[in-house]
Steps between C-alpha positions, in 0.01 A plus 500: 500500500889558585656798347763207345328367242572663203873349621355140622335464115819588355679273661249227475574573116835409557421191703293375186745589264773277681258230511469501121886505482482189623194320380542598176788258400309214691167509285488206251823348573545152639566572889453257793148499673489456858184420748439654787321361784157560383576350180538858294743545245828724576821548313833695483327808340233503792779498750760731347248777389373549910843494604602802269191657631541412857891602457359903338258522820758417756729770300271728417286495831672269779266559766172396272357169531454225227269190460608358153333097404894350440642651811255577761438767742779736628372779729190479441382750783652803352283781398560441107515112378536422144366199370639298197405219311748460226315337268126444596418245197794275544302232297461715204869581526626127478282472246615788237122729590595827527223544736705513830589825694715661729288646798631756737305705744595722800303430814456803738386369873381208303301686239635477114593860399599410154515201280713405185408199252759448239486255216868554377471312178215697351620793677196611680452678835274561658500759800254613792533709815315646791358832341582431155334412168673105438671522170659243222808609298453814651156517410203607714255159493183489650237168520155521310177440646319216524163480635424141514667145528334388206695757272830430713826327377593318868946370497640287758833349450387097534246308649704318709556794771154491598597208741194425714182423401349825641729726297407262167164534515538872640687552176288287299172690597680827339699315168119359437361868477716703347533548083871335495730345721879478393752309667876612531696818493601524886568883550485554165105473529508777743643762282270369254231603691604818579534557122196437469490201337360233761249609778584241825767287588401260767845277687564331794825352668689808471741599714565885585712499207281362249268869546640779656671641241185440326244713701658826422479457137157379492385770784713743236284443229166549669480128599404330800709192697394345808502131684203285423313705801532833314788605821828678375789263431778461733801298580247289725252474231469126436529508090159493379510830298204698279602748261240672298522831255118553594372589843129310401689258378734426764197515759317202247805269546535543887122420537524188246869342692309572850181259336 
């Protein structure tokens, strides 16, 4: 783990505070909606919230790299990257559900060494890094266990981004076995289950994003968070993402998406 990180969490503290500056005065007002090219939702606050991020990194740390969803990659082959999504949830967003989040992470050589998810209307952060016990508010949070899918609460944010027929009935095969399935939340289901309160969360169509920020907060909390083949995420990772608070658990799942 670099000797900086006690600094690189700080300032990743700082980076989500600016973000909430701006987002803030955004949430349930009547704002434009754009579209980008795959049809998702984007607006002012998405835009201007990275680019008071991307304009504290390029301060703060000029020679660090950033891949942010508005803006793109810029030096990506540094030795520390920082990934942003603004607001991962832009649906709930446009549509007044405070159920969006701010996601930050630090890569190292690729590898996230700490992850931020902040919901800036509630007020609640949540905060993991390499070493460390994830917290929320400041508060140590750890999963619960969870021994079989038939006593497991399964999130994933819609339907609709399981977009081939192998990943539905991959997906289906686990929603049909497990005690309930909830829809919705984005991020926000992640820090869920690292509360404690869900057991898996089971996506697709992500982009790097979408989950790095979120693997140190479930690993954090005694979680697990893999690809669909039970391999560490990466930037090359293709989206398909398991994250389980239960080791037995998270095995189950894997077996049941493979058929």
């Amino acid at each position: 783990m670099p000797a900086e990180l006690a600094g690189f969490l700080a300032f990743a503290h700082r980076l989500a505070d600016a973000a909430a500056e701006v987002i803030r005065p955004y949430f349930r007002s009547r704002i434009a909606v754009d579209h980008k090219a795959d049809a998702s939702p984007v607006t002012i606050a998405d835009r201007a919230a990275e680019q008071a991020m991307r304009q504290l990194i390029l301060t703060t740390y000029p020679d660090h790299g950033i891949e942010g969803e508005e803006f793109g990659r810029d030096r990506v082959e540094a030795e520390f990257v920082w990934c942003l999504d603004p607001i991962d949830g832009t649906k709930s967003f446009i549509t007044g559900r405070p159920l969006f989040g701010t996601l930050i992470s630090l890569l190292h050589h690729g590898r996230p060494i700490l992850g931020i998810i902040d919901q800036c209307i509630l007020k609640e952060r949540w905060v993991g890094a390499m070493g460390r016990t994830s917290t929320w508010n400041g508060q140590p949070i750890k999963v619960r266990p969870c021994l079989e899918l038939a006593q497991a609460v399964l999130y994933a944010t819609s339907p609709g981004m399981f977009k081939t027929a192998a990943e539905r009935s991959a997906f289906g095969r686990v929603e049909a076995a497990v005690h309930l399935p909830m829809y919705g939340g984005d991020c926000y289901a992640y820090g869920l289950l690292a509360m404690g309160f869900a057991d898996l969360v089971i996506e697709a169509s992500l982009d790097s994003h979408d989950f790095m920020a979120l693997v140190p907060v479930i690993e954090g909390a005694g979680g697990l968070m893999t690809d669909w083949q039970g391999r560490a995420l990466t930037t090359s990772s293709v989206g398909q993402v398991v994250a389980a608070g239960d080791p037995a658990l998270h095995g189950q799942a894997l077996a049941l998406l493979a058929g």
